[in-house]
C-alpha positions in Angstrom: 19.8 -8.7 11.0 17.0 -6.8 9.4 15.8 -3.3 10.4 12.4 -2.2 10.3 9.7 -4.2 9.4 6.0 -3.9 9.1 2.7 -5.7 7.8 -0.6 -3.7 7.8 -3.5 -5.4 6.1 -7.5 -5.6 6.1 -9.7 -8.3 4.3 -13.4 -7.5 4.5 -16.6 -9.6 3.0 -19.3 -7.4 1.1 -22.6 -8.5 3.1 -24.6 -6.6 0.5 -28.1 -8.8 -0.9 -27.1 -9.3 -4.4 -23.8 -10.8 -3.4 -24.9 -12.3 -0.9 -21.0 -12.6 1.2 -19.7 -13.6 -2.0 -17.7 -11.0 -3.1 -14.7 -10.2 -1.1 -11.4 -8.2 -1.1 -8.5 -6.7 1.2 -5.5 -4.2 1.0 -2.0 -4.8 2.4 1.0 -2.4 2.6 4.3 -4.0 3.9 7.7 -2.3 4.6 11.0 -3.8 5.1 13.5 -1.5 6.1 17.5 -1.7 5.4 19.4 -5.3 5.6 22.3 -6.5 4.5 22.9 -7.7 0.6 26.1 -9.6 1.8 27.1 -11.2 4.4 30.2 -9.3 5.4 27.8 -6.1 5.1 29.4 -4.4 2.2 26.2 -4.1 0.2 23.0 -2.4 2.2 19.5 -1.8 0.9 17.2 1.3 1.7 14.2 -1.3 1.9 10.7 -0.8 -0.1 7.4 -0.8 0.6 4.7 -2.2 -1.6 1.0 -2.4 -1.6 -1.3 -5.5 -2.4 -4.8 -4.8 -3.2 -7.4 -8.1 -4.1 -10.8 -8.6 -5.2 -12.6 -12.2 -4.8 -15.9 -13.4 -5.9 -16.9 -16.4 -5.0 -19.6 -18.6 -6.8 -22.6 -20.5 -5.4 -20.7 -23.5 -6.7 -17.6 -22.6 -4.6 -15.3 -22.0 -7.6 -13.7 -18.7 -6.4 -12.2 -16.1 -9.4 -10.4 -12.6 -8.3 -8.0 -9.9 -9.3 -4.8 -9.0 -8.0 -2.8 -5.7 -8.2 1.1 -5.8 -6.5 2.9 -2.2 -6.7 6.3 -2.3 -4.9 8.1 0.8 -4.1 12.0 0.3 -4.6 14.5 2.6 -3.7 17.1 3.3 -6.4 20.1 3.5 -4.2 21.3 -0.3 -4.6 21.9 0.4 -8.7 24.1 3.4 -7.5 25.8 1.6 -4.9 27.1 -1.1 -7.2 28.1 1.3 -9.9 30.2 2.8 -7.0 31.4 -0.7 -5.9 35.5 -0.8 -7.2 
């Protein structure tokens, strides 16, 4: 049903002294390839890509606070498929 697909990603744990393993983050990039819109077919995507990046830091109670950036990467070839839809 789907084409390509693909999940990279890398969490890593800053062992520095002043954070002691508290602070934290990781980077992702996924990538779905073409599929089906429709079930007969009629309507195909390109697929995106987007990246994920996070930063954590957590507490000496626990309570854990962080930051999270999503950028997706979209094609722009479904808009012009519809407009040339009849």
């Amino acid at each position: 049903m789907f084409g390509d697909v693909c999940s990279l990603s890398r969490h890593v744990t800053h062992p520095g002294t002043w954070a002691e393993g508290r602070l934290s983050g990781g980077l992702e990039f996924r990538y779905l390839g073409a599929h089906p819109l429709a079930e007969d077919n009629s309507i195909q995507s390109n697929g995106y890509n987007e990246w994920n990046l996070t930063l954590d830091y957590r507490l000496e109670n626990g309570f854990r606070f962080g930051e999270s950036s999503l950028r997706r990467c979209a094609t722009a070839a479904l808009s012009e498929t519809m407009r040339q839809r009849p």
